[in-house]
FIKOLZA-1660 file (N, C-alpha, C; in steps of 0.1 Angstrom, whole numbers, plus 5000, padded with zeros to 4 digits):
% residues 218
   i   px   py   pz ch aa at
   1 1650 1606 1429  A  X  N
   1 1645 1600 1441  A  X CA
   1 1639 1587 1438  A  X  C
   2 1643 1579 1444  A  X  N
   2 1637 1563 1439  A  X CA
   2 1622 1560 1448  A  X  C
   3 1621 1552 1444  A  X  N
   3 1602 1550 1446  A  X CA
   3 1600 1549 1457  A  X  C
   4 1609 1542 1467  A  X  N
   4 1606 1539 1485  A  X CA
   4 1607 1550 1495  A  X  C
   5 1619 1563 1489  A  X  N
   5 1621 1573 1494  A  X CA
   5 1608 1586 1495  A  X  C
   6 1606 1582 1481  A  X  N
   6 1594 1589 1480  A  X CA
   6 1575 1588 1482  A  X  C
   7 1579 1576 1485  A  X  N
   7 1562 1571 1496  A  X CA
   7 1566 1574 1508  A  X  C
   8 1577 1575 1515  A  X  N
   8 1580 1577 1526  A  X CA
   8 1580 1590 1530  A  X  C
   9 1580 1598 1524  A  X  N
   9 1579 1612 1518  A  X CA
   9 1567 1615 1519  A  X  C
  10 1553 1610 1508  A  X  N
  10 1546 1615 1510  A  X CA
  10 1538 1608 1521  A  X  C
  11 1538 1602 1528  A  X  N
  11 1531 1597 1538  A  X CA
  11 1534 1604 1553  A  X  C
  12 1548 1611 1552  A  X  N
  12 1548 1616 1561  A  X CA
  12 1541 1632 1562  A  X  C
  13 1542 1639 1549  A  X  N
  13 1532 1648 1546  A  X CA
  13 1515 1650 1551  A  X  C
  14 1510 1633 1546  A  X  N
  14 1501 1635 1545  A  X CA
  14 1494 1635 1561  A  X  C
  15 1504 1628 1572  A  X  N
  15 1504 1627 1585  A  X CA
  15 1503 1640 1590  A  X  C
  16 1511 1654 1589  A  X  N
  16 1511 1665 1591  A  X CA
  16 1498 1674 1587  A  X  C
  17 1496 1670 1575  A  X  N
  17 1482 1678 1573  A  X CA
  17 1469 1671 1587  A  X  C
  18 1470 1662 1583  A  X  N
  18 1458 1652 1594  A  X CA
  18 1457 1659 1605  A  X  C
  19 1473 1660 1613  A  X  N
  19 1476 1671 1626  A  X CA
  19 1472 1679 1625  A  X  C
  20 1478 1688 1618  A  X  N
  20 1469 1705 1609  A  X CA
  20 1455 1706 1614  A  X  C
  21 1451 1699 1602  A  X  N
  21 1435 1699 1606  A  X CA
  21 1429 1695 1618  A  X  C
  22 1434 1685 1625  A  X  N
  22 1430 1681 1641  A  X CA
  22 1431 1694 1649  A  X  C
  23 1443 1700 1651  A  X  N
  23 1444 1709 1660  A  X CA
  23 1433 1722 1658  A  X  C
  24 1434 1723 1641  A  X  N
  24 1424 1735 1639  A  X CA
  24 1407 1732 1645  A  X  C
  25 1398 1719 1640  A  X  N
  25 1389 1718 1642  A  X CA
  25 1389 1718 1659  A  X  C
  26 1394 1718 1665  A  X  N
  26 1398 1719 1681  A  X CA
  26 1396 1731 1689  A  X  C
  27 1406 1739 1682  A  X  N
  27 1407 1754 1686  A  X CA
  27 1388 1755 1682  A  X  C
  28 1385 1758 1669  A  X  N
  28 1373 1760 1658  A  X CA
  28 1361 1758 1676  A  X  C
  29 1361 1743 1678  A  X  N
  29 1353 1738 1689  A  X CA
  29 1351 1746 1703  A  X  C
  30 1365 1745 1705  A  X  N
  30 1365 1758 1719  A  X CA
  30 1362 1773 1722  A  X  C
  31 1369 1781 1708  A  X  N
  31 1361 1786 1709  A  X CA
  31 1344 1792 1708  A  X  C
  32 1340 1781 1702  A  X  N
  32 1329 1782 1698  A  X CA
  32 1319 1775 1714  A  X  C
  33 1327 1773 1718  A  X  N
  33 1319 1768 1736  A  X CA
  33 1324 1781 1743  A  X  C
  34 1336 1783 1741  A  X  N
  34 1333 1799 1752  A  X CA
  34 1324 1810 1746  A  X  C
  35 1321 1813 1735  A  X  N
  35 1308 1821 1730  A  X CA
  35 1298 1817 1729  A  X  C
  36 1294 1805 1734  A  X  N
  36 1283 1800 1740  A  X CA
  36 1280 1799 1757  A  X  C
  37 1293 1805 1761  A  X  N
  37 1287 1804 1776  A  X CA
  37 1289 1819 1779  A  X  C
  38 1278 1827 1788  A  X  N
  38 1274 1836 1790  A  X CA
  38 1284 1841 1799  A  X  C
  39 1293 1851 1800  A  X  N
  39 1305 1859 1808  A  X CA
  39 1294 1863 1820  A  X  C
  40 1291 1866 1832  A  X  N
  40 1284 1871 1848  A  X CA
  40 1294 1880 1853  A  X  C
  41 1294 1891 1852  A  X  N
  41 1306 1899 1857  A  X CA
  41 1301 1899 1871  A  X  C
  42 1288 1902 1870  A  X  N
  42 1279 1903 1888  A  X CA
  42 1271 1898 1892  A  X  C
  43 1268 1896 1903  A  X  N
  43 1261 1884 1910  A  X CA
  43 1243 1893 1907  A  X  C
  44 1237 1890 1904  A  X  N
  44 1225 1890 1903  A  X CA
  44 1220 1899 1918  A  X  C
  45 1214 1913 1920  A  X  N
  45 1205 1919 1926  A  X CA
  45 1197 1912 1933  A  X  C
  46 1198 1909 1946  A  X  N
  46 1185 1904 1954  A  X CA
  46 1173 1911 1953  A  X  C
  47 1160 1904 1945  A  X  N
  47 1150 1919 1943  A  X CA
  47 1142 1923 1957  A  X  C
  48 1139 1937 1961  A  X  N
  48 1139 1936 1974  A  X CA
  48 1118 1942 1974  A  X  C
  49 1120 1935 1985  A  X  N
  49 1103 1939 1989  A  X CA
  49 1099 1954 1989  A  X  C
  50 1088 1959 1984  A  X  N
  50 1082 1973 1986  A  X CA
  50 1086 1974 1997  A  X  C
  51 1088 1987 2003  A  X  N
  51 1086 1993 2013  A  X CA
  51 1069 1995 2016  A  X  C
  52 1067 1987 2030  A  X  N
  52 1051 1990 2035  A  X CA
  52 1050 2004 2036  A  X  C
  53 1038 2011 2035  A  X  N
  53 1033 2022 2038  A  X CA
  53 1029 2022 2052  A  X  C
  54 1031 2033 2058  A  X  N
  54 1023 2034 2074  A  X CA
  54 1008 2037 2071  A  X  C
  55 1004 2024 2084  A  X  N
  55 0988 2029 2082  A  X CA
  55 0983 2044 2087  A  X  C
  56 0974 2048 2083  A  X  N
  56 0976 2058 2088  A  X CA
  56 0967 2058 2100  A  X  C
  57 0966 2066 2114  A  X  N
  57 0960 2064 2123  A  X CA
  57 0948 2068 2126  A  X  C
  58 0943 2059 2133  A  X  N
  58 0927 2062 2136  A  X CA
  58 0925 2074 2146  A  X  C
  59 0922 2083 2144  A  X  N
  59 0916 2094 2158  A  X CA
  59 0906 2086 2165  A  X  C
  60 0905 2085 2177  A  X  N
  60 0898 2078 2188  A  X CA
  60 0890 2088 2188  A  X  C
  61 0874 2079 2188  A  X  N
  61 0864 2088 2191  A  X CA
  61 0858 2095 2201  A  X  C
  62 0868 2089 2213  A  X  N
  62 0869 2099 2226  A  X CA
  62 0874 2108 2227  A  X  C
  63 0884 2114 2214  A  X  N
  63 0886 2131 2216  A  X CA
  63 0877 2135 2218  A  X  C
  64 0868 2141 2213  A  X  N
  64 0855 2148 2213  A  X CA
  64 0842 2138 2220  A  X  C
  65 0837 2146 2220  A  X  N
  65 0818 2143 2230  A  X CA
  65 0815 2132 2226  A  X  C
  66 0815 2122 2234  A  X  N
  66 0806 2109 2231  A  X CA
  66 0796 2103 2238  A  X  C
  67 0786 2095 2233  A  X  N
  67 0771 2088 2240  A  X CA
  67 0764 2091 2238  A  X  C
  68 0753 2084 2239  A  X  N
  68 0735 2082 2228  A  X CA
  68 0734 2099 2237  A  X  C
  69 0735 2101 2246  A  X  N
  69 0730 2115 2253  A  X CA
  69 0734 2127 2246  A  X  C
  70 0745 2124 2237  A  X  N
  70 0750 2138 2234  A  X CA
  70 0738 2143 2220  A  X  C
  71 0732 2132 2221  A  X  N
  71 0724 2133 2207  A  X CA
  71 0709 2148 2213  A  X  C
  72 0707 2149 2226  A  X  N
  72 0705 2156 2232  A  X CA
  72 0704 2173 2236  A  X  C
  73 0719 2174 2231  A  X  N
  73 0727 2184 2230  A  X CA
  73 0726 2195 2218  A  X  C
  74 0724 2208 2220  A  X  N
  74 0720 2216 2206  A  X CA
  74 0730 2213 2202  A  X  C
  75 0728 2217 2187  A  X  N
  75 0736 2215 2177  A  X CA
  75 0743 2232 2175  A  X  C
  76 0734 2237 2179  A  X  N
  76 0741 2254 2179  A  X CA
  76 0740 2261 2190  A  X  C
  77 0741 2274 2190  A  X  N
  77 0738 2282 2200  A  X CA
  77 0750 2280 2212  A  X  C
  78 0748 2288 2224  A  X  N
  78 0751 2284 2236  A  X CA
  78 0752 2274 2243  A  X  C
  79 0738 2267 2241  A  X  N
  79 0738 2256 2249  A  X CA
  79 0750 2242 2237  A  X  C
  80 0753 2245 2223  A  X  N
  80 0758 2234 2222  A  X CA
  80 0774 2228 2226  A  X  C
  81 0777 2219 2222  A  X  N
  81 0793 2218 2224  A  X CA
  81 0801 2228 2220  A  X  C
  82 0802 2233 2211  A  X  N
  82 0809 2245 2210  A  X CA
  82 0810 2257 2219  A  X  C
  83 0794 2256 2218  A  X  N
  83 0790 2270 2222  A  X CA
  83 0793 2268 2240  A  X  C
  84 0793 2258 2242  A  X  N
  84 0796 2259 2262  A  X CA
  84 0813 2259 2263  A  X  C
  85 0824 2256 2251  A  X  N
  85 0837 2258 2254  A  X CA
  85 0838 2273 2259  A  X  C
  86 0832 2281 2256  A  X  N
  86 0834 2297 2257  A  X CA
  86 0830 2304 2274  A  X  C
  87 0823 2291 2278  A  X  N
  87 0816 2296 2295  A  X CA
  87 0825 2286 2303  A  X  C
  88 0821 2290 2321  A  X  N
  88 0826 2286 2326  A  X CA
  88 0820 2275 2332  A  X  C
  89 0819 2264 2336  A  X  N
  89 0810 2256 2335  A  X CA
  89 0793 2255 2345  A  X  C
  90 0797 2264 2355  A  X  N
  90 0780 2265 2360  A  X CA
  90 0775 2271 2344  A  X  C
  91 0778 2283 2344  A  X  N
  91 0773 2296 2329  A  X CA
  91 0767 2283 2321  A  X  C
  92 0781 2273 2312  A  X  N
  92 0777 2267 2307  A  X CA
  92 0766 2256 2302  A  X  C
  93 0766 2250 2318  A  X  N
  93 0759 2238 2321  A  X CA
  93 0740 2248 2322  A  X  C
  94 0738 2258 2324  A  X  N
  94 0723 2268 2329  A  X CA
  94 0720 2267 2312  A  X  C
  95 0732 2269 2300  A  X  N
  95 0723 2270 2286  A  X CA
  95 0722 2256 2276  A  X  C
  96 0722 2247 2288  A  X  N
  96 0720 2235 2280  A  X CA
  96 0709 2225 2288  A  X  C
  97 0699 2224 2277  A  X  N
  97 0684 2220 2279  A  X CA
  97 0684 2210 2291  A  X  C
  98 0696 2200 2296  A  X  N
  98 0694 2185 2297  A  X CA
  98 0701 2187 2314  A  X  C
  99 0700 2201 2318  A  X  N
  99 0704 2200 2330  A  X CA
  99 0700 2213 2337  A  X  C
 100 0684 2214 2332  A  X  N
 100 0679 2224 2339  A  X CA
 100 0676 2221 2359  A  X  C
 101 0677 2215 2362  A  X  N
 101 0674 2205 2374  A  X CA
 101 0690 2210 2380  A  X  C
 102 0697 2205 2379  A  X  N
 102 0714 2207 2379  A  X CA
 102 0713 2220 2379  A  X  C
 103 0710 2227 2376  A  X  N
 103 0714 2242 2377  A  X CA
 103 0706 2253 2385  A  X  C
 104 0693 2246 2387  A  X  N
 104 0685 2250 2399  A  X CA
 104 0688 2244 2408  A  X  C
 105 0696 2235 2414  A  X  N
 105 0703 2226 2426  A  X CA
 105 0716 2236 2427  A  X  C
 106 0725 2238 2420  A  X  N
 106 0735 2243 2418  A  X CA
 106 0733 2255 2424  A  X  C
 107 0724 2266 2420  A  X  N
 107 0717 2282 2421  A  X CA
 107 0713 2280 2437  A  X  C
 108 0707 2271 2442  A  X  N
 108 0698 2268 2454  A  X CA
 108 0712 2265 2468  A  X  C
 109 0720 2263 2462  A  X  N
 109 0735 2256 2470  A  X CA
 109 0745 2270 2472  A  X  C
 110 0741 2277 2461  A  X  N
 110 0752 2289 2461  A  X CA
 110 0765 2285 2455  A  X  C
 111 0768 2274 2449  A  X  N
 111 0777 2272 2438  A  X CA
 111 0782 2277 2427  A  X  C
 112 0777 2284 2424  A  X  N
 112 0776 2289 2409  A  X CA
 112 0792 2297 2410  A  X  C
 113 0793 2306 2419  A  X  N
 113 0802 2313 2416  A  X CA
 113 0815 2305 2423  A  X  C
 114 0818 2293 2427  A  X  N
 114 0828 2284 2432  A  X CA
 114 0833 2277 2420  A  X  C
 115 0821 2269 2410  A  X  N
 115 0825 2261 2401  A  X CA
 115 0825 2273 2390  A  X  C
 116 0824 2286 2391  A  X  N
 116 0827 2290 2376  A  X CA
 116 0840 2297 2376  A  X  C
 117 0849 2300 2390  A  X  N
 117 0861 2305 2395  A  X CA
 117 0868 2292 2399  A  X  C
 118 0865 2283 2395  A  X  N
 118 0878 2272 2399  A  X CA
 118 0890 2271 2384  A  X  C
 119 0898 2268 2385  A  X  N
 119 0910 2267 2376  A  X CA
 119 0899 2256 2368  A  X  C
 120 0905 2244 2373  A  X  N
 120 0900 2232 2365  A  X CA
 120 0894 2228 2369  A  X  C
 121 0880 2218 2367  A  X  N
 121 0873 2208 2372  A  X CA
 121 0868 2200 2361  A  X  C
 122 0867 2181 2370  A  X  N
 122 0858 2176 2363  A  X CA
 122 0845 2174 2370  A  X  C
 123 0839 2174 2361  A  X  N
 123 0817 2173 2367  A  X CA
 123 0811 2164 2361  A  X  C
 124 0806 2151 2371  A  X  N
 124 0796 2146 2364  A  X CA
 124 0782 2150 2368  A  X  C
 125 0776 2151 2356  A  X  N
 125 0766 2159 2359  A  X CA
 125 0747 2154 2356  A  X  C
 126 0742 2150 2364  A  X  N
 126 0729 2148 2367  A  X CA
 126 0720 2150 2353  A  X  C
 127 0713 2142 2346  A  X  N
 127 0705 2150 2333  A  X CA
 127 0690 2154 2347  A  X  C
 128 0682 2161 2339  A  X  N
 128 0669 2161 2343  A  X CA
 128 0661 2147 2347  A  X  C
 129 0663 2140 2339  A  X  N
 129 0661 2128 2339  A  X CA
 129 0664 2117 2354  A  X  C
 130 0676 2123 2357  A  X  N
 130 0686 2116 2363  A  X CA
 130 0680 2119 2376  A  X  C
 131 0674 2133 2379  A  X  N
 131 0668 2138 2391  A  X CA
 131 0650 2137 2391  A  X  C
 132 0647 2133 2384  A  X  N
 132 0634 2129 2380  A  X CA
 132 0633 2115 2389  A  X  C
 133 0641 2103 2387  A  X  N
 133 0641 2091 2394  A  X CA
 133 0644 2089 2412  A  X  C
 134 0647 2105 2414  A  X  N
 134 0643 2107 2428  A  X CA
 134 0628 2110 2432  A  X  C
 135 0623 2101 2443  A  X  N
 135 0607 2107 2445  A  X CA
 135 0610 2122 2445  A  X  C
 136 0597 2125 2441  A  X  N
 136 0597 2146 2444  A  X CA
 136 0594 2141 2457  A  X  C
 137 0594 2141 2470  A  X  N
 137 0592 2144 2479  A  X CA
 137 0604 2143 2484  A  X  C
 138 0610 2135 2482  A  X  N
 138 0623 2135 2484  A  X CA
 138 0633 2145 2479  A  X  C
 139 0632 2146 2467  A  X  N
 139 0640 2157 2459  A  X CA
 139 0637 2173 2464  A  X  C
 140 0621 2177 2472  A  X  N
 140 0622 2185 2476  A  X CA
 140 0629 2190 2486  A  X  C
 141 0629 2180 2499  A  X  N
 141 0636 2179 2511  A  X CA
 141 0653 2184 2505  A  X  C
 142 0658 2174 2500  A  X  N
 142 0666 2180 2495  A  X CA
 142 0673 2190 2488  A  X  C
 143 0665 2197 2484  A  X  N
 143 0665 2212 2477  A  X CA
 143 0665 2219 2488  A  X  C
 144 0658 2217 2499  A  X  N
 144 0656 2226 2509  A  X CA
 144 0666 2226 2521  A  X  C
 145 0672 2217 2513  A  X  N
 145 0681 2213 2532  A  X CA
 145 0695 2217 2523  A  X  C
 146 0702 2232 2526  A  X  N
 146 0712 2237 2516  A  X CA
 146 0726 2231 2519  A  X  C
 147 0725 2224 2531  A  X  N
 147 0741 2216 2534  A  X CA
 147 0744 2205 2529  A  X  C
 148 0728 2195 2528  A  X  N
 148 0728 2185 2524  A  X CA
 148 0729 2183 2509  A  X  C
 149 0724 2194 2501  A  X  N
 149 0726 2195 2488  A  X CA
 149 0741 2202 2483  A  X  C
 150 0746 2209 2493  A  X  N
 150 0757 2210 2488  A  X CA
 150 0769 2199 2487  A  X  C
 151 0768 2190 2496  A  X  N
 151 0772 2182 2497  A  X CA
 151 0769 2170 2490  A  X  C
 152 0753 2165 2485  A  X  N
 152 0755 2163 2470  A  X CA
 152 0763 2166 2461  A  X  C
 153 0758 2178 2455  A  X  N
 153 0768 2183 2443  A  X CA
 153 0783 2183 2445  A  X  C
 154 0786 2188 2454  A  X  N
 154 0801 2186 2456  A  X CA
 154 0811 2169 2452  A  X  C
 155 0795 2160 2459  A  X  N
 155 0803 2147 2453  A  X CA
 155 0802 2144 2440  A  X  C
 156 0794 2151 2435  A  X  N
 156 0793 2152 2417  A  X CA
 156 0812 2159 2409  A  X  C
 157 0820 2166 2417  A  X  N
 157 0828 2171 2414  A  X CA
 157 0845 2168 2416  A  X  C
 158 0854 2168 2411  A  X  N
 158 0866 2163 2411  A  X CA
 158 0878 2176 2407  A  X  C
 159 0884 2178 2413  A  X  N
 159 0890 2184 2409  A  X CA
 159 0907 2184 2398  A  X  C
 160 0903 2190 2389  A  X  N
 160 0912 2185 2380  A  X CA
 160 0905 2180 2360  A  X  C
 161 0911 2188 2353  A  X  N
 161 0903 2181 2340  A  X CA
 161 0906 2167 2335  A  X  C
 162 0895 2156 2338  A  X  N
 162 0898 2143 2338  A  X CA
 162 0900 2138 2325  A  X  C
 163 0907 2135 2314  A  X  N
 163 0903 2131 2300  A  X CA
 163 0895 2117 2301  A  X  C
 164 0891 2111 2290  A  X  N
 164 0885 2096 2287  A  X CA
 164 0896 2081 2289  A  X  C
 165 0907 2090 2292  A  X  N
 165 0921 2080 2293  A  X CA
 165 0919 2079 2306  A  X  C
 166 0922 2091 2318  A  X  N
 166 0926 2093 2326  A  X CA
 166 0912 2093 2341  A  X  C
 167 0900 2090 2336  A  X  N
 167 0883 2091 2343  A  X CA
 167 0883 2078 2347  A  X  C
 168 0890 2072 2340  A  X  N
 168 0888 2055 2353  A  X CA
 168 0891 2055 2364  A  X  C
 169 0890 2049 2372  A  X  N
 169 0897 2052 2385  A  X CA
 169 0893 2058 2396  A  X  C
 170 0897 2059 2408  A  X  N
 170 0887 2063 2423  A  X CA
 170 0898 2084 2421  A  X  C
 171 0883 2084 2426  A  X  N
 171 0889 2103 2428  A  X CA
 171 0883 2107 2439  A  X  C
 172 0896 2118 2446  A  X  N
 172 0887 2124 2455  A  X CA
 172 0878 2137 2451  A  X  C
 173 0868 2139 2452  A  X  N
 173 0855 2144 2452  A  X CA
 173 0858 2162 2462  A  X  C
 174 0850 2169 2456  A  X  N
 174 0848 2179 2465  A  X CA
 174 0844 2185 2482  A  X  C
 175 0836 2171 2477  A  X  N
 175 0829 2171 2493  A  X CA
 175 0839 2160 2501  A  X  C
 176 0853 2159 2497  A  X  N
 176 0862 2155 2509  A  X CA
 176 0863 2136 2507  A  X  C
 177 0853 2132 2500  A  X  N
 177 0848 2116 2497  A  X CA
 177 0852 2117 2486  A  X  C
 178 0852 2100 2482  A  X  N
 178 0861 2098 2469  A  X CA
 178 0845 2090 2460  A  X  C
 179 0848 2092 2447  A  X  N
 179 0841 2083 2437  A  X CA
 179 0850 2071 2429  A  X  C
 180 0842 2064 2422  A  X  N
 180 0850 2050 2414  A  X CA
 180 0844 2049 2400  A  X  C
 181 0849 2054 2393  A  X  N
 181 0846 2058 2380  A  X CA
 181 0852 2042 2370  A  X  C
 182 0844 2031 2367  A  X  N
 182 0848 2023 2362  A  X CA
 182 0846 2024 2346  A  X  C
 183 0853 2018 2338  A  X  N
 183 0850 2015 2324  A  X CA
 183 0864 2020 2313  A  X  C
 184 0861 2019 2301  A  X  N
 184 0875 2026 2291  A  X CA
 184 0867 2029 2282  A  X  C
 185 0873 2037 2270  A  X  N
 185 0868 2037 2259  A  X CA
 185 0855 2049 2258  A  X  C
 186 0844 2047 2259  A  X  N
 186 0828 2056 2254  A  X CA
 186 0822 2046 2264  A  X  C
 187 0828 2041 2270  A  X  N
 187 0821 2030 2281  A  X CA
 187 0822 2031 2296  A  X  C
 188 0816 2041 2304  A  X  N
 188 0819 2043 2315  A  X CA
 188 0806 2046 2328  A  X  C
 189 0808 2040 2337  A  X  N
 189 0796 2040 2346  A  X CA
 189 0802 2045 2362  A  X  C
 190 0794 2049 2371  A  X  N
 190 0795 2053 2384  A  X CA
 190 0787 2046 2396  A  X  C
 191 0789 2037 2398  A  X  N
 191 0780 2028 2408  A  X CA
 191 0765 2024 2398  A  X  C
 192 0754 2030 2401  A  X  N
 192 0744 2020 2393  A  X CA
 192 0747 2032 2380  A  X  C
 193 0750 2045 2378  A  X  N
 193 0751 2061 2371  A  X CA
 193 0756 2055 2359  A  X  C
 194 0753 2059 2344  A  X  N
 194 0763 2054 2333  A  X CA
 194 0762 2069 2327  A  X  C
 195 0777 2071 2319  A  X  N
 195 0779 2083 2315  A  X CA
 195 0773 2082 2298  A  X  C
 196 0764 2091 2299  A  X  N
 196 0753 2092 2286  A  X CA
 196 0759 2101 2275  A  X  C
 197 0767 2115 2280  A  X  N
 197 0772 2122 2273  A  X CA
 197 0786 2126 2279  A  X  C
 198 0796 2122 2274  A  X  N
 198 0810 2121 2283  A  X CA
 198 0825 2136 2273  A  X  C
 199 0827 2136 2280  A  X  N
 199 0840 2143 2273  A  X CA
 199 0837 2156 2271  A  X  C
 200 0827 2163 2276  A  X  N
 200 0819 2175 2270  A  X CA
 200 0832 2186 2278  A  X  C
 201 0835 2197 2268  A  X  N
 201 0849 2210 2276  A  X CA
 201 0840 2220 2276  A  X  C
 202 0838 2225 2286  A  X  N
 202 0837 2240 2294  A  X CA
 202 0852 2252 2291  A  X  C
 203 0847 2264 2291  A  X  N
 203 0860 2269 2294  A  X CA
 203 0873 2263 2306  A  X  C
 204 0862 2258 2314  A  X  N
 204 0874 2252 2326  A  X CA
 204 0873 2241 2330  A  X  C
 205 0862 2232 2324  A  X  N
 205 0860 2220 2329  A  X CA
 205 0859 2210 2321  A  X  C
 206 0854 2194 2326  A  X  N
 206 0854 2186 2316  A  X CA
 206 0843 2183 2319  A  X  C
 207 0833 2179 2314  A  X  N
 207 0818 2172 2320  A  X CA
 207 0816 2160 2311  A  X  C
 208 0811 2151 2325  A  X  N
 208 0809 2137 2319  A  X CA
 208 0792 2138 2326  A  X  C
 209 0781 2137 2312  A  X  N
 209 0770 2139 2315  A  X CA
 209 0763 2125 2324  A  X  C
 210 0755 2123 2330  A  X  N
 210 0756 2109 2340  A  X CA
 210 0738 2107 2341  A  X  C
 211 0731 2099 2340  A  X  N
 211 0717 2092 2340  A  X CA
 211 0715 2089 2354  A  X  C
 212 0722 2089 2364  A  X  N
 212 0714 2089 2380  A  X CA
 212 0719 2098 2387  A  X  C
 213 0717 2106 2396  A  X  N
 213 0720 2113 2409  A  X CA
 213 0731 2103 2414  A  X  C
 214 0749 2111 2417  A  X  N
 214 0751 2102 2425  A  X CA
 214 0753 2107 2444  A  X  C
 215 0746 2097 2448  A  X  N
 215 0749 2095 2462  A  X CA
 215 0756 2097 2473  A  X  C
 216 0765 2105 2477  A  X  N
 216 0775 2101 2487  A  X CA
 216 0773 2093 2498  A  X  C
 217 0781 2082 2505  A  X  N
 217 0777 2077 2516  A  X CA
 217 0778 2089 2530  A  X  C
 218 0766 2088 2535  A  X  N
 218 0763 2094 2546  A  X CA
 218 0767 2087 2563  A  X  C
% end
């Protein structure tokens, strides 16, 4: 081979290797970038909020017997809240201290056996107190005059067990006349009357205990 043929020769060789190598350090490069980029087969989980808990609920303190007056009230025996669920509410209301007045009105009227044979009733009901702020001369007349007093008490009465939801509002009364029982809540009054001990259950009634005698208009 003479000397021109053979630089021609190796020069073209040495061209092919150069390629060689180019192409390899290439591949070498790529994939060395796709094993550096991270494959996501799935989209990433939205992370989701706790579930809130339910609060849990408040029992309204007007189920049961409410106001400074119930403080009043035995704590045992007959005369207490428990112990008057079991009577009918005259029976009931004679063994509780705060309405001895109320039950010799009641006895004097001949009621006793009306309000303790009624299905349901609500009564607001006079404390001792409540009939104390009548002059006695006045309160006697009244004791004495049995139509007049019945007709009292009667407007003390409603027929129907009123709950603390349902005691707002005008009712008609026993004695044929209506009352207006304003307020919500442990908050309730009867013209100047505010209920002292409220929500009290009889075997048949509901008694809302009351700080004045109320009135009927005559």
């Amino acid at each position: 081979m003479n000397t021109k043929l053979r630089t021609r020769t190796l020069g073209l060789a040495a061209l092919a290797l150069t390629a060689s190598m180019s192409l390899a350090a290439c591949g070498s490069e790529s994939d060395t970038d796709s094993a550096a980029e991270p494959t996501t087969s799935e989209t990433p989980m939205e992370s989701e909020a706790p579930a809130e808990e339910p609060m849990e609920s408040e029992t309204p303190a007007a189920d049961g017997p409410f106001g400074p007056g119930c403080a009043g009230v035995p704590t045992e025996g007959e005369g207490s809240v428990e112990g008057m669920l079991d009577d009918p509410v005259a029976t009931a209301a004679s063994n509780n201290p705060l309405l001895k007045t109320l039950v010799a009105a009641v006895t004097e009227a001949g009621l006793v056996d009306t309000l303790n044979s009624a299905d349901a009733l609500t009564v607001f009901a006079p404390t001792d107190d409540a009939f104390a702020k009548i002059a006695k001369k006045d309160l006697n007349a009244l004791l004495a005059d049995k139509e007049m007093l019945t007709t009292v008490l009667t407007h003390h009465v409603v027929a129907g067990k009123l709950s603390p939801e349902d005691v707002a509002g005008e009712h008609e009364t026993l004695a044929g006349d209506t009352l207006t029982v304003e307020g919500s809540g442990e908050d309730f009054t009867i013209g100047d009357a505010a209920v002292v001990c409220g929500n009290v259950s009889t075997a048949n009634a509901t008694v809302y205990v009351v700080d004045s005698v109320l009135m009927p208009e005559m």
